[in-house]
N, C-alpha and C positions, 0 to 999 in steps of 0.2 A: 442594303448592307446587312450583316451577318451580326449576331450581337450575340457578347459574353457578358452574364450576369455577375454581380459584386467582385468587383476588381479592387486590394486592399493598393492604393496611391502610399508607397513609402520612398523617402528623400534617401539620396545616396550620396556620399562625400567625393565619388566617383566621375568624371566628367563622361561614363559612358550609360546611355539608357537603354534596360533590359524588361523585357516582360514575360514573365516566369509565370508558364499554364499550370493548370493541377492535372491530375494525374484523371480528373474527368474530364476534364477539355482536352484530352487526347486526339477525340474525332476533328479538331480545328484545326484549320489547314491555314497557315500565316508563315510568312517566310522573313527574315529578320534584310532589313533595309529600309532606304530613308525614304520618314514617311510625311505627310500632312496631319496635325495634329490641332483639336479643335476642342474646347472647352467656354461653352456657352457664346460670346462674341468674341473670344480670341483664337484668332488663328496664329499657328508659329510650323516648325517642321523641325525634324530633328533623327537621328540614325537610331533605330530602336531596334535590339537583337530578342531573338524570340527563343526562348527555352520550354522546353518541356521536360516536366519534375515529375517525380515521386508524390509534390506537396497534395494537402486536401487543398489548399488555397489558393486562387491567383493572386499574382504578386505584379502591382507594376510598378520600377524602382526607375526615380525619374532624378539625374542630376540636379542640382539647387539651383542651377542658371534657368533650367526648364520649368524647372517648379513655380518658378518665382516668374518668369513670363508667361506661365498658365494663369498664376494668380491661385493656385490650388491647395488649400493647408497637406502637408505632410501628416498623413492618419486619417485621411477622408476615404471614404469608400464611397463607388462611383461603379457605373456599368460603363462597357464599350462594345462601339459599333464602328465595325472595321468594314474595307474592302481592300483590294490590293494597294492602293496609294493612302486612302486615309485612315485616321483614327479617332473616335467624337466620344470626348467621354461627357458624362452627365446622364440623368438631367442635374438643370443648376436652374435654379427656380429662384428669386428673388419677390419677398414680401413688402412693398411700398408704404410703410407707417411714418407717422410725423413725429418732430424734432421731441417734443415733452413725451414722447412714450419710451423712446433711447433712452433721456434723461432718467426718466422714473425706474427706468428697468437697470442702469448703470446704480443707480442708486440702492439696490436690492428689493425693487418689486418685482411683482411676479406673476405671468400673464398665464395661464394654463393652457389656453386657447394657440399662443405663438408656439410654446413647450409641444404641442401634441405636433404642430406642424414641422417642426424641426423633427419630430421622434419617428412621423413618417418618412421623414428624407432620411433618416438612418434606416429605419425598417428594410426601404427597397432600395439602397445602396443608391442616395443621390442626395446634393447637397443644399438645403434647404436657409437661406440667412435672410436677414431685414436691416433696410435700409431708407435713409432719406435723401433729399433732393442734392444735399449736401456731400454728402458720401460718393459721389457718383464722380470720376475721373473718365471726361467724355474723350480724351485725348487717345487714352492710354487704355480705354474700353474694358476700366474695371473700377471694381465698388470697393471702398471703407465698410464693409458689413459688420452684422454681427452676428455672435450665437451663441446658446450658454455654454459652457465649457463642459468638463467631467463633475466638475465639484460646482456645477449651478451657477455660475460666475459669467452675466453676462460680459462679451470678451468680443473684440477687433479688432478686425481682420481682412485679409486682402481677398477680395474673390474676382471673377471674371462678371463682367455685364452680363447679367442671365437674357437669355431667349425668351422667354416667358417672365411677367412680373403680374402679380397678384395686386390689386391695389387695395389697401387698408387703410390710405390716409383721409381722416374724418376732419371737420370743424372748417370755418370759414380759410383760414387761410392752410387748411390741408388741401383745400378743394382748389386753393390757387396753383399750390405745389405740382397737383395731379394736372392742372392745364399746361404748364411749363413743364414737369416730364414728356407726355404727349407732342406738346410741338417741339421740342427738343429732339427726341426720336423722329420725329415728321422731318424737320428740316438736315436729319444729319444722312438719311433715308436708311435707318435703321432697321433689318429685319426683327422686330422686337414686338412679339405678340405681349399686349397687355389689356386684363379684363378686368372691369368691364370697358367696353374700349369709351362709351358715356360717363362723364364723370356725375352728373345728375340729374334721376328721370323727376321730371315734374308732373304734379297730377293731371293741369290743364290738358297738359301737350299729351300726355296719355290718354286723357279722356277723349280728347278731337282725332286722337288717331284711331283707337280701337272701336270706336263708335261707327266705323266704316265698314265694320264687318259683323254682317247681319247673324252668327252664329255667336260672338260675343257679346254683339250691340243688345239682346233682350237680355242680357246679365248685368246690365250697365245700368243707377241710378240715374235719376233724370239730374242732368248739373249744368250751368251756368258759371260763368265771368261773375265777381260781386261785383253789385252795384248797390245803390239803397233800393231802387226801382225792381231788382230784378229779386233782393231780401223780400219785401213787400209781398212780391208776386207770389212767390215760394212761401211764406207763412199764407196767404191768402190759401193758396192751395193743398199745402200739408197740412197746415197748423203750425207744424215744426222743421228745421231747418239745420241742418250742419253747415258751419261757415271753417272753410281749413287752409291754410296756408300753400302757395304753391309748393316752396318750394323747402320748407322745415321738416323736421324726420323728427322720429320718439313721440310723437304724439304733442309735440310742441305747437301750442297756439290755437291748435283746432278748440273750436266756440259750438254749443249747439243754442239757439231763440227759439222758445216755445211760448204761443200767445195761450193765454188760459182765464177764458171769461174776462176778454178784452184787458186783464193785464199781460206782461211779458217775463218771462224768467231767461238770464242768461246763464248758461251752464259753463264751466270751462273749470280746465285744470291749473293747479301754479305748483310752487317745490314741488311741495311733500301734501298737499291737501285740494280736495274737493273743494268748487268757489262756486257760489251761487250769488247773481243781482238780480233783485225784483223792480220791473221797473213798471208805472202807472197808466203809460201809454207809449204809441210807436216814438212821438217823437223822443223822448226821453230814454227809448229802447237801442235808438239809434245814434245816439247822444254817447251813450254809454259802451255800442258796441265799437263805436271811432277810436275813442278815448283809449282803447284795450287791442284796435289792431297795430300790427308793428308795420314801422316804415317803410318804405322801401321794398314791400313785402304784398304779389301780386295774391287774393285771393279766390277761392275756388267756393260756391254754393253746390250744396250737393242733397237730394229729396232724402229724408231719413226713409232707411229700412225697419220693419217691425222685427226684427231681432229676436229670434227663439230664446228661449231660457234653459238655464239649468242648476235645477236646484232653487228657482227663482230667480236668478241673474240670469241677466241679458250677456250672450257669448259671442267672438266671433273667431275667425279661424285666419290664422297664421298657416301658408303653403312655403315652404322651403322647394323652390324649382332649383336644380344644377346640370350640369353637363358633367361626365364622366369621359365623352371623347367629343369633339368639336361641334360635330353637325346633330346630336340628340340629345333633345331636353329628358329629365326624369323627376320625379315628385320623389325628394330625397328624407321630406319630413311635416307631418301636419298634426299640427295641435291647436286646441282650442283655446283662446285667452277670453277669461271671466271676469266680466267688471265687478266693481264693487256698487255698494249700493250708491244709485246718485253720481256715479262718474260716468262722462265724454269718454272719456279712453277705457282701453279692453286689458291693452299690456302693462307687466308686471312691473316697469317703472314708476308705473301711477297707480299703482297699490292694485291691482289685477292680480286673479290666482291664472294658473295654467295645468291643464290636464291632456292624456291622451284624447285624438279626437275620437277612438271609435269611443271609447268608455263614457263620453258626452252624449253621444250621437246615441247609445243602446238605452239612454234613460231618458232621452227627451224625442225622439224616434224610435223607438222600440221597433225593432223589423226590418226598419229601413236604413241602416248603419252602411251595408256596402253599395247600397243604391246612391246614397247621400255622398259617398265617400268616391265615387266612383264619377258622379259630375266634376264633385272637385276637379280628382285629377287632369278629369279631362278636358274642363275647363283650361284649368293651370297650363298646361300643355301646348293650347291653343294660342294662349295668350304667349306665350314664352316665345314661339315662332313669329307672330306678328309683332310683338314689340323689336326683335332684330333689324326687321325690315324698315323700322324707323332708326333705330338707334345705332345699327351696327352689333357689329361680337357681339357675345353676350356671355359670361359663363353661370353666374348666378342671378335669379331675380328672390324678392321676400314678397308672395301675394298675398294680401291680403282681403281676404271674403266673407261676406256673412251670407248666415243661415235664416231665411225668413220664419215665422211660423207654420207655415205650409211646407217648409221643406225644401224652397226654392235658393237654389245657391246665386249672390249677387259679389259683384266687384266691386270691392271698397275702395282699392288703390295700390299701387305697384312701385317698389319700393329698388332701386338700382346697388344700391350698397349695404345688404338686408344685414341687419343684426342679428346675432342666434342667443338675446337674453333667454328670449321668451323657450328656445329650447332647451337650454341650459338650466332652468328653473323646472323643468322637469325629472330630472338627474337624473337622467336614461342615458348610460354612457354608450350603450348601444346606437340610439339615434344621434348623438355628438359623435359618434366615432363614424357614422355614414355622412353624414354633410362631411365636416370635415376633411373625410378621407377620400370625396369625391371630387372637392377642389384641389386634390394634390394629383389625383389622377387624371383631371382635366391638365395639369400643369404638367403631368410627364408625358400626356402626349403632345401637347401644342409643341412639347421640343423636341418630336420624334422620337420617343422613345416606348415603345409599349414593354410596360413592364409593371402592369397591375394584374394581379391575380384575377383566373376568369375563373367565377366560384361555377360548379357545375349542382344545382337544386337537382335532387331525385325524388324519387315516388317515396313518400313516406316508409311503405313495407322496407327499406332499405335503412332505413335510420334505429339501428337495432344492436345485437350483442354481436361481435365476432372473435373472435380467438386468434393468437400469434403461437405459431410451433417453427422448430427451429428445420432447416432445410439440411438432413443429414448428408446432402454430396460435400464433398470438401470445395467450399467454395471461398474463396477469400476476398472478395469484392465485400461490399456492401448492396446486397440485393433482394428486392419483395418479390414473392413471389405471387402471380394472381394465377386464376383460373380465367379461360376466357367467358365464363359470365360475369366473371366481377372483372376483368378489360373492358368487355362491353357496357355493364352498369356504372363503373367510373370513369369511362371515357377516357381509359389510359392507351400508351402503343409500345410496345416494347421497346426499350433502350431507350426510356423517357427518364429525365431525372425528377426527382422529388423530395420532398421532407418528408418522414415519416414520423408524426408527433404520436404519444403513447404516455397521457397524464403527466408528469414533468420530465421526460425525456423524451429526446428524439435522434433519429439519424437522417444523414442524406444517401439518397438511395437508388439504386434504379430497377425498374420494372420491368417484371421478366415474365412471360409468360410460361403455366406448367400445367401437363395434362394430366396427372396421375392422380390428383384427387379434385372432383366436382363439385365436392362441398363449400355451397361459399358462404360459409359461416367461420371458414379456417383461411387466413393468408400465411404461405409460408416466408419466413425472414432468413436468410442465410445466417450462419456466427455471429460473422464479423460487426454485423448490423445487429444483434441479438444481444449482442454484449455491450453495445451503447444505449441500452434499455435499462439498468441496472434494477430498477425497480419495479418492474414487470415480472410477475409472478404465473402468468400460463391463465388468467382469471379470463372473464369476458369483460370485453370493453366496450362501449358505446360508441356507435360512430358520430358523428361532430359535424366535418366539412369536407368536401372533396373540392380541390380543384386542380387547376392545371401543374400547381408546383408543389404542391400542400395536401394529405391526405392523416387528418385529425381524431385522433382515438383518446378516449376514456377523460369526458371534463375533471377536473382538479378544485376543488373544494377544500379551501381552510376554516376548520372553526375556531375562533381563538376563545380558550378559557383561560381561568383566574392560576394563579400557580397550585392554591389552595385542591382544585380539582385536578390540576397533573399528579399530584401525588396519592392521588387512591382512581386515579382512571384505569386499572386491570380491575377494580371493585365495582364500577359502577355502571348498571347498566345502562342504561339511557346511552351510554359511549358507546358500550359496545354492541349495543342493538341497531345502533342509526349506522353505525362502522359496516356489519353484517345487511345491511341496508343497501348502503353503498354498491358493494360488493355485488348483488344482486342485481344492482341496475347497473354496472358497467359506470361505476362511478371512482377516485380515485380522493379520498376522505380522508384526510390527517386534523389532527389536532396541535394549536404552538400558540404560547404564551407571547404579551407583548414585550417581555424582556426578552426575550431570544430573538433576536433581529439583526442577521447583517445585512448591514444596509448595503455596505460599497460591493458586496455580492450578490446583494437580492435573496437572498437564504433566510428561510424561518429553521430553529430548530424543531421539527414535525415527529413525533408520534404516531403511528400509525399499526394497522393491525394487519399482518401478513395472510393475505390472504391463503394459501398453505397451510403453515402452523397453528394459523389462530394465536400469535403471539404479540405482543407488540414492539413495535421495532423504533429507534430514534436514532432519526439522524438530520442533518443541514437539509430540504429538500429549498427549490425553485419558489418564488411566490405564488400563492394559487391563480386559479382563473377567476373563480369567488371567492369572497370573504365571507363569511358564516359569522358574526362577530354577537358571539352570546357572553363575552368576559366581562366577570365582573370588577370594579379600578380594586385597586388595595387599598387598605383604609389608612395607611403610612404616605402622607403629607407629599414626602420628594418622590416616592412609588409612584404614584395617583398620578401626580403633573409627569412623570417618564410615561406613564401606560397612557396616556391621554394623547401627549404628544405623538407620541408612536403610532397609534390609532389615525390620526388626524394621518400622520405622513404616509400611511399605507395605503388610505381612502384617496389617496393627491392622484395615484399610479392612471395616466389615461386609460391603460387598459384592464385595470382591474374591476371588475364586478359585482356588485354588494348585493343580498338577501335584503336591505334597509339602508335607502339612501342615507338613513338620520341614525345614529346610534339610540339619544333618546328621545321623549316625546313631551316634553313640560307642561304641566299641567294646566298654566294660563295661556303656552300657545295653543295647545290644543281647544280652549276655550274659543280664541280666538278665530281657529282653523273653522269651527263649526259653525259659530255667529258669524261669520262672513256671508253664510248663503240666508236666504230671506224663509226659504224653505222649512229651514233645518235647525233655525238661532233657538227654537220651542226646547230643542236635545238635552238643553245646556243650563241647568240651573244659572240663574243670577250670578252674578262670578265676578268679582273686582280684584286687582291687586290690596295688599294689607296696608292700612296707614292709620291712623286713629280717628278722622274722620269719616274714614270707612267702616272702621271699626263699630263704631257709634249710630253711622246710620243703620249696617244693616242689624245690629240688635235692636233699634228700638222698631224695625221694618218685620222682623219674622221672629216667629215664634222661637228656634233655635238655626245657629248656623255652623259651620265648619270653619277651620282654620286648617290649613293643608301646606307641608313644604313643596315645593314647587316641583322638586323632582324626588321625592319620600317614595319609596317604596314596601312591600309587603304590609301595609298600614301602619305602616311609621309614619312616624309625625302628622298626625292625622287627630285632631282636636276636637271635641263636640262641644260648644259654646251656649249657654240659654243665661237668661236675667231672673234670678228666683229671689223674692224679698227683698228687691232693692241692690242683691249681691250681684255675680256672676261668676258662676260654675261652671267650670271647665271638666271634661271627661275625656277617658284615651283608655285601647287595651280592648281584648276581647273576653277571654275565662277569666283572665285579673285585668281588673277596671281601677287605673288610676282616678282622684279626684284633686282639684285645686278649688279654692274660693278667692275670688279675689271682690272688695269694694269700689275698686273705680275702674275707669277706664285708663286711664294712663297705668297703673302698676298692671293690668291685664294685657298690654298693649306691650309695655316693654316683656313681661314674660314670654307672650306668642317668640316676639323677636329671637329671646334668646334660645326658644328651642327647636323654632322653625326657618329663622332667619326672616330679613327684612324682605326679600323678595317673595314671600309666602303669599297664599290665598285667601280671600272668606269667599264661600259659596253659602247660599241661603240652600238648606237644609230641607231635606224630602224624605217625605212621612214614607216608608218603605213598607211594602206587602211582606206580610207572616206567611211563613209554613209553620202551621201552627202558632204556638205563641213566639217564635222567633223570627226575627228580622235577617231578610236574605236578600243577596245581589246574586250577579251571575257573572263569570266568566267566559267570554264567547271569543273561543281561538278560532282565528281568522288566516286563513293561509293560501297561498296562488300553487296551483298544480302545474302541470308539466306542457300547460297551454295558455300560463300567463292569466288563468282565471282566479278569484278570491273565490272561496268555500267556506262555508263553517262546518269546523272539523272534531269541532266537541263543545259542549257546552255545562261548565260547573257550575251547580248552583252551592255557593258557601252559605249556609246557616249557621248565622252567628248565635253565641253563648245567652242565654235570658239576662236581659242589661246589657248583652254586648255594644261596643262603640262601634267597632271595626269588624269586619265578614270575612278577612284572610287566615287562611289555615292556620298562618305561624302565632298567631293570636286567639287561636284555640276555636275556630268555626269547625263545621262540619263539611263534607264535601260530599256533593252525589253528582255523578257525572255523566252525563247524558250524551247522545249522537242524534243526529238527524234526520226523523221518522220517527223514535221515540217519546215515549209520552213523556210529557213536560211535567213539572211537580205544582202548579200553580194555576186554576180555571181560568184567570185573565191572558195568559201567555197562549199563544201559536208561532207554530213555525215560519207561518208567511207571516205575522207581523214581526218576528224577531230577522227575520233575512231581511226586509224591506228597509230596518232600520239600520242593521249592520251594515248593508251595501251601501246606501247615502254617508254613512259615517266613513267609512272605507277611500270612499269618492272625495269624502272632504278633508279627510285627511292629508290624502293622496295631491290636493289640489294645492296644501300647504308647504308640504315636506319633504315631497319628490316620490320617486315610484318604490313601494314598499311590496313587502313578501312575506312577510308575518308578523300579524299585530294582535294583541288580546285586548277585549273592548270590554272593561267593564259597567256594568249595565245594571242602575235599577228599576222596579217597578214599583210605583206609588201605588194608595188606597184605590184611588179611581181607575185604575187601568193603564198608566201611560209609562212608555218608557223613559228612563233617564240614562243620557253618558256621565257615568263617573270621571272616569278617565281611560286613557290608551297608553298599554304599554307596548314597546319594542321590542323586548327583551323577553315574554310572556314564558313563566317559571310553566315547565311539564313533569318537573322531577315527581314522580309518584305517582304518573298516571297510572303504573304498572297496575298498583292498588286496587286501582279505582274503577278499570275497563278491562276490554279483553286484549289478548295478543293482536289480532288483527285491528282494533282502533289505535294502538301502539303504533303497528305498523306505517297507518295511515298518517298519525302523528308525527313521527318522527322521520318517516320519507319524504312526503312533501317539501317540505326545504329543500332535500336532493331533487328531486325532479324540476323544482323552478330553478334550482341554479342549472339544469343540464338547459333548460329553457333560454337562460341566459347566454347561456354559452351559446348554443347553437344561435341565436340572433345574433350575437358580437361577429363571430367567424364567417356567419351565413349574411352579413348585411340586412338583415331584416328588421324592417322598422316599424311595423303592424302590432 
């Protein structure tokens, strides 16, 4: 069958149905008469007349009688696959969730993960709803579904019984729901593909299958059926033991028994916290572990693995396997989940951080990252085929594997209905947009429908600047023009159609080939197509993405600042230097405050600098691809909560892409972030939240301590605290040094409060290294280049004032600014011990906050030699570096952002998940 892509479904008050081609579906040969007409499990037939228009759009206007026995909203867009007697429109894809997620979502919650899958069925013109067992009219072979409307409002409505059905329904009696869809479709003999076609794989049954296959079977720990006999045997032999539930997910109930000098510890997780019983002998061991197994609930003994570390913590690795078309597996996403200290479980439910696995793998294998990474997959791979053979379909598995100390990759457990917490705590919306967007492309083909993007990867020399000129024949189409190197290089053929994306505009287009210029650094554009560019200026653009529908020029970058700095941005440079930046790399840079937001259009009001004039221009433009979000709130009360909220609802966008998963970085999580690893907790001065009992200890514990507001910046609210005569003096300021005296604790205790707030810090206090007779810290900007690497890209050391409190410039320090090779100001400092320690802070950050792109770590150095993390900001102030360095660390400064957001970009577009 022959298919026309996005076809707009509009109802007609008319009892006659017509279908109205564009003016590029000319080539399409259909002839108007009565046809068969199919929409997911309904069949009907009806006289449909075939127009060919002028329009850019196809149009197929379907009476209300038709409408309503398709089951198809009026305003859904849908493809169609015609032959002389039929016509199939969809796909229509149905999400299987249970009854309390309707409820919860009818009620105004709000699933992002359901929101992305609808947003794909609108992307490629096909209809995407979620339903329950309930919903489902087996008669009448159509569903009560739902989907959020235009204005977010989950809404029901009538759809057809999809072809394909996703299954999402979780919890005991979801698991019942999914047994009774299954034989419901069995017994009605419904052609109704639904994954996973198992409703739940169990570890036993997993272990006695896979164990038959001698290329898996050496990846496989040694496991047994519990028994107490066979516990016995298995501590006799390890020592230690994992005891795990067949058939429970999330890391629920699994127990580790560890004998130690003839007593026994049992380890295991409960809510919210790590549980340990020591118990004095087996039998009491055994006593205890009965006591603690659940009912009903068959158990699995499994030999512990010695578990690599990182960081100190023991890690193991979460494999996202999916299918993209029926018969091939693909490793769609792999990350490493880091226990805490003293936990059974790895994942972030049970207080687990998560990170990239190569960025795991490059500090605890150094060298061996794609070797490491490259079993994985192929492991994963293997496994994904033989588990079919047991279980049937398959579309997704969640493998779960550890890394021994040696490097040897083992299977933990294989998981039928995998959760994507643990990649979602990564906030790489790159890799949530590849799972994701993999399960819906597995769901457009199981309903015959191919109509996902076939991205075509090129040889890097090709990911570069090119230029758009306009094609002086009088051509009135919309048409690109290539050369046949660049046909052959992007695997185009003439009279293909496409989008032609170009920073926030684009046309549809078609490809023409031209011989009269060879340069293929130039595409030429007809007018017509020229003139739906508006903001294309003749500059060089970066290329992006090429594929078979889609060919992506110049990423789109917004920075948002304070209003305060819209109003002198022709003044300052730092704007217009990174602008001029931009521009250089084929980047497409505006600037928009968070009160210029339309929403119901998606329009910032943006700034920008003409590339020509060198002016700056304002107008509505598209949301970007990145958010650059350096703004700072306004310090007016109702401002603050609009700029905040606004912020928040920009970062919701699935497809938008941020420089800083986190706006900011708080100073006791960041505390937190650090002392998590066993490594690394040495970084972090002493650090408690403020209370009075806090208060109390840590003065009469160190010699002086800080008091710090939790999110204080340029050394505000930043306190110096000591016990002098019985008093306690308080200090603040750098060239002017406030002083307070206060005689107890309680009036010192409520003062902290009132000027730093009750959520503030005490840190015990670190004797800092002189240059000279002044006390100095450092500033080390920390930023990912245009391969997704962290760099330090400058480093200031602030020399505070003689008596200074505080080392930030705006408190009157000194500032010398140094680069990388440079000598350092201080004989304890090197560059390998200052990189060594920025990377692990980076890494742990990173493993708290989600994936970051520029952070400034400030950093001191005590008498002895050792570093300390102050704190980490987000937002890391450069205004002045002008002063401070040359043009070219400028450069370096202020690009970098641009080149990790093109980084971004091109993974988002390119599917890339590395």
């Amino acid at each position: 069958m022959e298919l026309i892509k996005d076809i707009e479904i509009r109802g007609t008050s008319s009892e006659e149905n017509y279908l109205e081609l564009s003016s590029d579906s000319s080539y399409i040969d259909m002839s108007s008469g009565k046809y068969i007409l199919k929409a997911g499990m309904i069949t009907t037939s009806a006289d449909i007349r075939i127009n060919h228009t002028d329009h850019k759009n196809n149009i197929f206007f379907l009476s209300e009688k038709l409408l309503e026995d398709l089951c198809i909203p009026s305003g859904s867009r849908l493809n169609l696959k015609f032959n002389s007697s039929t016509l199939v429109l969809g796909p229509i894809i149905g999400i299987f969730i249970k009854q309390e997620k309707i409820e919860y979502l009818k009620n105004g919650g709000w699933d992002s993960v359901y929101y992305f899958f609808q947003n794909i069925g609108i992307k490629y013109s096909s209809i995407v709803y979620f339903f329950t067992l309930s919903d489902i009219d087996w008669d009448q072979l159509k569903v009560y579904g739902y989907q959020w409307d235009i204005n977010n409002v989950w809404t029901k409505s009538s759809y057809p019984l999809p072809k394909t059905i996703y299954d999402r329904c979780f919890g005991e009696q979801g698991r019942k729901n999914a047994y009774t869809l299954r034989k419901t479709i069995a017994d009605k003999g419904l052609s109704i593909k639904l994954f996973n076609e198992v409703i739940k794989v169990c570890k036993r049954d997993t272990y006695e299958h896979l164990v038959n296959y001698p290329q898996i079977n050496k990846h496989l720990p040694i496991f047994a059926p519990y028994s107490v006999k066979n516990l016995i045997q298995f501590i006799n032999d390890f020592k230690s033991v994992y005891i795990k539930p067949d058939k429970l997910y999330k890391g629920k109930g699994v127990m580790k028994v560890t004998r130690k000098k003839g007593n026994f510890l049992i380890a295991f997780r409960e809510e919210d916290a790590n549980n340990k019983i020591f118990c004095k002998d087996c039998h009491s061991m055994v006593q205890q572990l009965t006591s603690l197994l659940f009912e009903n609930q068959k158990y699995v003994l499994q030999a512990p693995i010695q578990l690599a570390t990182f960081l100190g913590n023991r890690f193991d690795i979460r494999v996202m396997l999916q299918k993209k078309e029926p018969l091939t597996w693909e490793v769609t996403g792999i990350n490493a989940r880091i226990a805490s200290e003293g936990s059974v479980i790895t994942g972030p439910r049970s207080g687990g951080k998560v990170l990239k696995i190569k960025d795991v793998l490059a500090m605890s294998f150094p060298g061996r990252e794609h070797e490491i990474i490259e079993q994985i997959e192929l492991l994963s791979i293997k496994i994904g085929y033989k588990m079919e053979e047991k279980y049937g379909f398959l579309g997704e598995l969640g493998i779960d594997l550890g890394i021994d100390v040696n490097g040897k990759v083992w299977l933990i457990e294989v998981n039928g209905r995998p959760l994507k917490v643990s990649f979602a705590a990564l906030k790489d919306k790159a890799i949530t947009n590849v799972i994701h967007q993999s399960l819906m492309f597995l769901s457009f083909s199981l309903c015959k429908f191919d109509i996902a993007p076939k991205i075509k990867l090129l040889s890097s020399r090709y990911y570069r600047l090119y230029f758009l000129k306009r094609f002086d024949d009088e051509c009135f189409e919309r048409v690109l023009f290539l050369n046949p190197q660049q046909m052959k290089v992007f695997m185009f053929k003439s009279g293909q159609k496409i989008v032609l994306q170009v920073g926030v505009s684009s046309a549809e287009v078609e490809v023409r080939e031209q011989e009269m210029d060879t340069d293929s650094s130039i595409m030429y554009v007809s007018n017509t197509a020229f003139d739906e560019l508006p903001c294309y200026y003749g500059e060089g653009v970066s290329l992006i993405m090429v594929s078979d529908c889609h060919l992506v020029l110049q990423p789109t970058v917004g920075m948002t600042i304070s209003a305060d700095s819209r109003d002198y941005l022709e003044e300052t440079y730092e704007f217009e230097k990174t602008s001029l930046l931009a521009l250089e790399k084929g980047i497409f840079l505006y600037y928009f405050t968070l009160d210029k937001i339309d929403w119901d259009r998606k329009l910032v009001l943006a700034h920008y600098l003409n590339p020509i004039s060198k002016s700056w221009v304002k107008e509505y433009l598209p949301f970007p691809q990145v958010l650059y979000d350096m703004a700072t709130f306004p310090f007016d009360i109702e401002k603050r909560l609009e700029a905040k909220e606004a912020n928040k609802r920009m970062r919701k966008n699935y497809d938008l892409q941020v420089i800083n998963a986190v706006r900011s970085l708080g100073k006791w999580e960041t505390c937190n972030a650090i002392t998590f690893f066993e490594e690394i907790k040495h970084f972090i001065p002493e650090t408690t939240l403020l209370s009075p009992l806090a208060l109390k200890s840590f003065l009469d514990n160190y010699d002086f301590i800080f008091a710090k507001s939790n999110y204080g910046s340029f050394g505000e609210e930043v306190i110096r605290i000591e016990e002098k005569e019985g008093n306690y003096l308080c200090r603040t300021g750098g060239s002017r040094v406030k002083e307070w005296e206060f005689y107890n604790i309680t009036t010192l205790y409520e003062f902290l409060v009132k000027e730093l707030d009750s959520k503030a810090i005490l840190q015990k206090g670190i004797v800092l290294a002189k240059i000279g007779d002044r006390i100095f810290d450092m500033r080390i900007l920390c930023q990912k280049d245009n391969r997704g690497k962290w760099k330090i890209t400058a480093l200031d050391f602030r020399i505070a004032p003689i008596g200074g409190v505080v080392t930030n410039y705006s408190a009157g320090a000194e500032e010398i600014l140094v680069v990388p090779g440079e000598n350092l100001l201080h004989p304890s400092l090197s560059w390998q011990s200052i990189t060594d320690f920025t990377n692990k802070v980076l890494l742990a950050l990173e493993a708290t906050f989600g994936s970051m792109g520029e952070i400034g770590l400030d950093v001191g150095l005590d008498m002895q030699g050792n570093l300390w993390l102050i704190e980490a900001n987000s937002k890391p102030n450069t205004i002045g570096y002008r002063e401070l360095t040359t043009e070219d660390v400028c450069s370096e400064v202020y690009g970098l952002p641009l080149d990790y957001a093109e980084f971004l970009v091109k993974r988002m577009y390119n599917n890339i998940i590395d």
